[in-house]
C-alpha positions as CSV (number, residue, x, y, z in Angstrom):
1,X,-35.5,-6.7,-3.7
2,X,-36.8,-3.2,-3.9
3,X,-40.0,-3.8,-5.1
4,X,-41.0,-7.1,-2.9
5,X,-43.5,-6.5,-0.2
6,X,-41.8,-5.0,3.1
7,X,-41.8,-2.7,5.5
8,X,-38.6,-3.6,7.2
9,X,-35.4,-4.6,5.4
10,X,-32.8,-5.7,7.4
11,X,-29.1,-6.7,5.9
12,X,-27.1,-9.1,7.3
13,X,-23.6,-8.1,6.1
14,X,-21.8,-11.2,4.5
15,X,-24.0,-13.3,5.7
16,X,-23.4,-16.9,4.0
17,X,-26.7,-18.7,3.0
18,X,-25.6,-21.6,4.8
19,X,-24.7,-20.4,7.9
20,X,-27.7,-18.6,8.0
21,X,-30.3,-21.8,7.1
22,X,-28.3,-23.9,9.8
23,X,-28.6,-21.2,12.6
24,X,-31.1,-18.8,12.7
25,X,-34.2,-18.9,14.8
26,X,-37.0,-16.6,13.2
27,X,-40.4,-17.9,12.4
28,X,-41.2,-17.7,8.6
29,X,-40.4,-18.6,5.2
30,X,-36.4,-19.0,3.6
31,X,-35.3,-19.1,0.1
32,X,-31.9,-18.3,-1.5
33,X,-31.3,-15.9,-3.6
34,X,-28.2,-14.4,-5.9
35,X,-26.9,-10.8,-4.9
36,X,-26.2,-8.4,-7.1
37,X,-22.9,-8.0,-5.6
38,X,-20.1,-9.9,-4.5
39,X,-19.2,-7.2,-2.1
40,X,-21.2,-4.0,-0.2
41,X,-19.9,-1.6,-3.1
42,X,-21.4,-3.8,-5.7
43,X,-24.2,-4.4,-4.0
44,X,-25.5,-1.2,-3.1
45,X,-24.8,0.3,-6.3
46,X,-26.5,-2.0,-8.3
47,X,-29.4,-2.0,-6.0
48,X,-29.7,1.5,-4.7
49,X,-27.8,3.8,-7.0
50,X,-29.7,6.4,-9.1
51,X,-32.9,5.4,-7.5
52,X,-35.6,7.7,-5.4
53,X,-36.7,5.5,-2.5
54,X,-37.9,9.2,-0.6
55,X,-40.1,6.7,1.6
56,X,-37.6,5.2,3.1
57,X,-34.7,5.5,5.9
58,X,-31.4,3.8,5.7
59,X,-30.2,2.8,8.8
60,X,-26.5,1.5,8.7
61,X,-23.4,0.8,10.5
62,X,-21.4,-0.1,6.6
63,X,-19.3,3.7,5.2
64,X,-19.9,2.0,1.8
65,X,-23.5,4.2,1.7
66,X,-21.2,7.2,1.4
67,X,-20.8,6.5,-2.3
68,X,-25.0,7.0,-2.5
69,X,-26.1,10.0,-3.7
70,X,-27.7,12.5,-0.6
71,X,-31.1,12.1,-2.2
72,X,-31.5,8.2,-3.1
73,X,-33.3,7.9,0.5
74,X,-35.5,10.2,2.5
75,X,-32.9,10.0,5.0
76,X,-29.4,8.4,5.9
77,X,-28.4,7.5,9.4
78,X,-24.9,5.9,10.5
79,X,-23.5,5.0,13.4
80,X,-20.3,5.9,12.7
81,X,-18.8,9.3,12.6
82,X,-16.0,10.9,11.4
83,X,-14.1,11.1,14.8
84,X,-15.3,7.2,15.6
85,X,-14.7,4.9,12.4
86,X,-13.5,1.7,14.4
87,X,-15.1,-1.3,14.8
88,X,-16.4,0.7,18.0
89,X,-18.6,2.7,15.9
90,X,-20.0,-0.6,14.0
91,X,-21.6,-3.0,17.0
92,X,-25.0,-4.5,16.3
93,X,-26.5,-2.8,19.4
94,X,-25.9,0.8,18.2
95,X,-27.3,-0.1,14.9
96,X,-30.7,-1.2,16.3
97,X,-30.1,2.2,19.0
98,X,-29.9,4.4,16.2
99,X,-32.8,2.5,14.5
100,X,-35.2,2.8,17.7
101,X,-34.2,6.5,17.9
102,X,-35.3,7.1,14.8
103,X,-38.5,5.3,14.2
104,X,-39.7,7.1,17.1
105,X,-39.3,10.7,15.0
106,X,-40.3,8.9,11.8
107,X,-42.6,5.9,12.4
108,X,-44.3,6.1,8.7
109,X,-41.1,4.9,6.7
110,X,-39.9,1.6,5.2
111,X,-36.6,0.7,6.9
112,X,-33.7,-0.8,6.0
113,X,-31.6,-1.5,8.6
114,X,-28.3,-3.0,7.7
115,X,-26.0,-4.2,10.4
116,X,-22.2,-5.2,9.9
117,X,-22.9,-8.3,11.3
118,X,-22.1,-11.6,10.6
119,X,-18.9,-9.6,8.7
120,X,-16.2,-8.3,10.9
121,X,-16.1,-7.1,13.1
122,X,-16.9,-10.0,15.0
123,X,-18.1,-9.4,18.9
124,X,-18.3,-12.0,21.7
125,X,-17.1,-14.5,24.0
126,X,-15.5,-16.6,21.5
127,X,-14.3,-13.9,18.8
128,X,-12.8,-12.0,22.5
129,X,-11.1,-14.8,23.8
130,X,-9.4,-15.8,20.4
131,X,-8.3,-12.5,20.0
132,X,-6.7,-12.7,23.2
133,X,-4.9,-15.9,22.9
134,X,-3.6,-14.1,19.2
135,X,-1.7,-11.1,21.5
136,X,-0.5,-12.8,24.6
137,X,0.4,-15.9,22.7
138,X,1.5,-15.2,19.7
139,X,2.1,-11.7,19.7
140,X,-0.3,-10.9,16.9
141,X,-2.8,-7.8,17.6
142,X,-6.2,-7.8,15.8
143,X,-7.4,-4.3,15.8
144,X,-11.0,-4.5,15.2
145,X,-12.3,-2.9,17.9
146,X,-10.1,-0.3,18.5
147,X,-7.1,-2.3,20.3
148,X,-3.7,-0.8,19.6
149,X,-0.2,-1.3,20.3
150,X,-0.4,1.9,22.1
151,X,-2.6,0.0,25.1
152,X,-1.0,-3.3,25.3
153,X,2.2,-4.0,26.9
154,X,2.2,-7.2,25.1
155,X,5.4,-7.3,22.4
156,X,3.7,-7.5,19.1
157,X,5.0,-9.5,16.5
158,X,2.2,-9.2,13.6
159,X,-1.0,-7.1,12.9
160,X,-4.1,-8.0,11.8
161,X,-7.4,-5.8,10.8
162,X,-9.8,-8.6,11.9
163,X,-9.9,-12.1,12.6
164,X,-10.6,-13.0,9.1
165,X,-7.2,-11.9,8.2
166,X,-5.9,-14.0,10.7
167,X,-7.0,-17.2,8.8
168,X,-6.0,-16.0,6.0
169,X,-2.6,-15.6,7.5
170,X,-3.0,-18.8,9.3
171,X,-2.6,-18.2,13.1
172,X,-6.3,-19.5,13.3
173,X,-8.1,-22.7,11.8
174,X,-11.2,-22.7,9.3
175,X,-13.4,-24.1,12.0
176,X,-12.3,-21.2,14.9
177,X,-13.1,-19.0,12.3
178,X,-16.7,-20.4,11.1
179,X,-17.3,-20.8,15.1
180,X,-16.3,-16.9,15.7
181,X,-18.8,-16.1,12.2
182,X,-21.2,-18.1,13.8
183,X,-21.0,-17.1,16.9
184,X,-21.6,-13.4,15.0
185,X,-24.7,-14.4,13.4
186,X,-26.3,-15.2,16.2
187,X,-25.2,-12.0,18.0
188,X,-26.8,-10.0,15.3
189,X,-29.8,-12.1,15.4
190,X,-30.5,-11.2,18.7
191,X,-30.2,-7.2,18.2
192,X,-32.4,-8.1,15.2
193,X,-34.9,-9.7,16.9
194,X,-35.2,-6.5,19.7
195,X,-35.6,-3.7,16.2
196,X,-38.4,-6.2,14.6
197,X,-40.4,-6.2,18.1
198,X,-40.5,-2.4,18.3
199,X,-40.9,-1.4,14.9
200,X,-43.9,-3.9,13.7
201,X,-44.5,-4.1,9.9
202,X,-43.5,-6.9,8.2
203,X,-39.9,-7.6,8.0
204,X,-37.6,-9.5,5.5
205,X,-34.3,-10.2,5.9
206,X,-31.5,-10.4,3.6
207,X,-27.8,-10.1,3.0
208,X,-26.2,-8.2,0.6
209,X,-23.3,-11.0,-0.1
210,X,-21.6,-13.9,1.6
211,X,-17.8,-14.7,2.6
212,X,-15.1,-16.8,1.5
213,X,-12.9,-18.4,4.8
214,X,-10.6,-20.4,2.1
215,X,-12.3,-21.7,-0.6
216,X,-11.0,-21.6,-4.2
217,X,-12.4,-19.3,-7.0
218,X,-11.5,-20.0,-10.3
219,X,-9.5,-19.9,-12.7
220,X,-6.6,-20.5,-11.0
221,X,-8.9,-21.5,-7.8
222,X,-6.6,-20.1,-5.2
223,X,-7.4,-20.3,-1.4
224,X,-9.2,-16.9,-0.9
225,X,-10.4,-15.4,2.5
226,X,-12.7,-12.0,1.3
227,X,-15.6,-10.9,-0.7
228,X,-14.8,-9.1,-3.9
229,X,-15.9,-6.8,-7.1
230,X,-17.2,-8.9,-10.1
231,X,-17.1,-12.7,-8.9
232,X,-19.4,-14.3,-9.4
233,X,-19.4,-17.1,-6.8
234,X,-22.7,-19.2,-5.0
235,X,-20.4,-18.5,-2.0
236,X,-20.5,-14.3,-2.7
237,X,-23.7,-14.2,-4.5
238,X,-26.1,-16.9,-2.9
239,X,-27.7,-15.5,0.3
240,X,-31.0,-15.5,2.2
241,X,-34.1,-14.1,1.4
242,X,-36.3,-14.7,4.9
243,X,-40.2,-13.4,4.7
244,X,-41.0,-13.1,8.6
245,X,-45.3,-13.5,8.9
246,X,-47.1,-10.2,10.3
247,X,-50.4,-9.2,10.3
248,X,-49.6,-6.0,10.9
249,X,-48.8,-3.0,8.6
250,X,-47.4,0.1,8.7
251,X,-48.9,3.6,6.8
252,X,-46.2,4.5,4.5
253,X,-45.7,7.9,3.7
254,X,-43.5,9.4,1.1
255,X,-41.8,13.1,1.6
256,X,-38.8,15.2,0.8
257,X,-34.9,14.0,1.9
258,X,-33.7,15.2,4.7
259,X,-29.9,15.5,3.9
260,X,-27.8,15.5,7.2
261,X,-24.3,16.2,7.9
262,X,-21.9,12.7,6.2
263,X,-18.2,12.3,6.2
264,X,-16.1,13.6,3.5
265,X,-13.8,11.3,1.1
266,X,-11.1,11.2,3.5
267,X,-13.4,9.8,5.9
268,X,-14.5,7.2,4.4
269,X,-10.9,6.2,3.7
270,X,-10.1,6.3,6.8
271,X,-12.8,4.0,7.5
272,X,-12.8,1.2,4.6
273,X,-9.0,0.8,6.2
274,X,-10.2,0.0,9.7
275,X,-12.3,-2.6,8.7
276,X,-9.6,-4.2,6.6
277,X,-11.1,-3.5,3.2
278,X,-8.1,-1.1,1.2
279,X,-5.7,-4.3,2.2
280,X,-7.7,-7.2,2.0
């Protein structure tokens, strides 16, 4: 992945190979291929860890980069903070902001840009209105971006991180919850498509592992509704590899880290249990 010709990588977070062949709407060339994880952690250790990539920015909205050492790229940007770790602070548009923003002070890096997106949390129309029903029918608050009890007058019966758990759960069906993941794809798609206009270069995207929304893993090949450590799964592991053509090139230029102010441990915490992860 490292080594292929780029000069934009942008991540689809659990992005499902499928979904993704069936839906997008860029211009160039798809092929599968298996992850090295079966979830962010995995992923990123396997694929960045103990590595110098000092011509490169990482741009991303995902707290699993905390784990990366301060000097694997030349610099680390995220659009969360430790005072905003919500799904707030994890929206495809401030993603391709922050990405914009900083191509503009450092226009001679390789990017990769990963956005949360198609994973939770899931933004618009569809994903807002099902959460609605969820509360004022059924009492049951999903808390990905950032509603609590605390603001709704509604009498809550149940709470859920995302809208994932809620199939899991089943106060939702398999096919709401492929339309809401859907419906996120092509959300991020279009934030996407706005960062590849503006920065040039050629771009490849990619995912760094899929989803489950209730199919069985063996060996007991239980219903399961996540994305996990060590399985190994064409559901987790098979994802898209999309070459976009470009005739144009960006000057790369190596140079040493910049190493700005992350969140501590607690943080990050904090964080992984907004989106659902510590519980899932």
């Amino acid at each position: 992945m490292l080594s292929a010709d780029w000069d934009n990588l942008i991540i689809l977070d659990g992005c499902r190979y499928e979904v993704f062949e069936d839906h997008h709407t860029f211009s160039g060339d798809l092929s599968p291929i298996y992850s090295q994880g079966a979830h962010s952690n995995e992923f990123m250790q396997a694929t960045f860890a103990d590595r110098q990539l000092h011509d490169t920015i990482y741009i991303t909205s995902n707290p699993w980069s905390e784990q990366l050492s301060d000097d694997t790229f030349f610099l680390t940007r995220t659009t969360y903070t430790e005072s905003e770790q919500g799904g707030e602070a994890r929206l495809p548009e401030d993603v391709a902001k922050l990405t914009l923003e900083t191509f503009e002070e450092y226009p001679n890096k390789r990017y990769i840009i990963h956005f949360m997106q198609p994973n939770n949390p899931y933004v618009g129309p569809i994903a807002e209105e099902l959460r609605e029903k969820l509360l004022t029918r059924n009492g049951v608050l999903c808390t990905e971006l950032g509603l609590t009890s605390a603001n709704t007058t509604t009498t809550i019966t149940d709470e859920v991180p995302h809208l994932r758990r809620a199939l899991r759960k089943g106060y939702i069906t398999r096919q709401q919850m492929l339309e809401v993941y859907t419906e996120n794809l092509k959300e991020v798609t279009r934030h996407s498509k706005r960062v590849i206009n503006e920065l040039g270069g050629k771009t490849t995207l990619t995912s760094d592992h899929g989803d489950m929304f209730g199919e069985r893993l063996p060996p007991l090949y239980l219903k399961d509704y996540s994305h996990w450590e060590g399985v190994h799964s064409d559901v987790l592991r098979r994802v898209p590899w999309f070459e976009m053509d470009s005739q144009n090139r960006r000057d790369i230029e190596g140079g040493e880290p910049i190493r700005e102010e992350r969140i501590g441990a607690s943080g990050v915490e904090e964080h992984l249990k907004s989106m659902g992860y510590l519980a899932d």
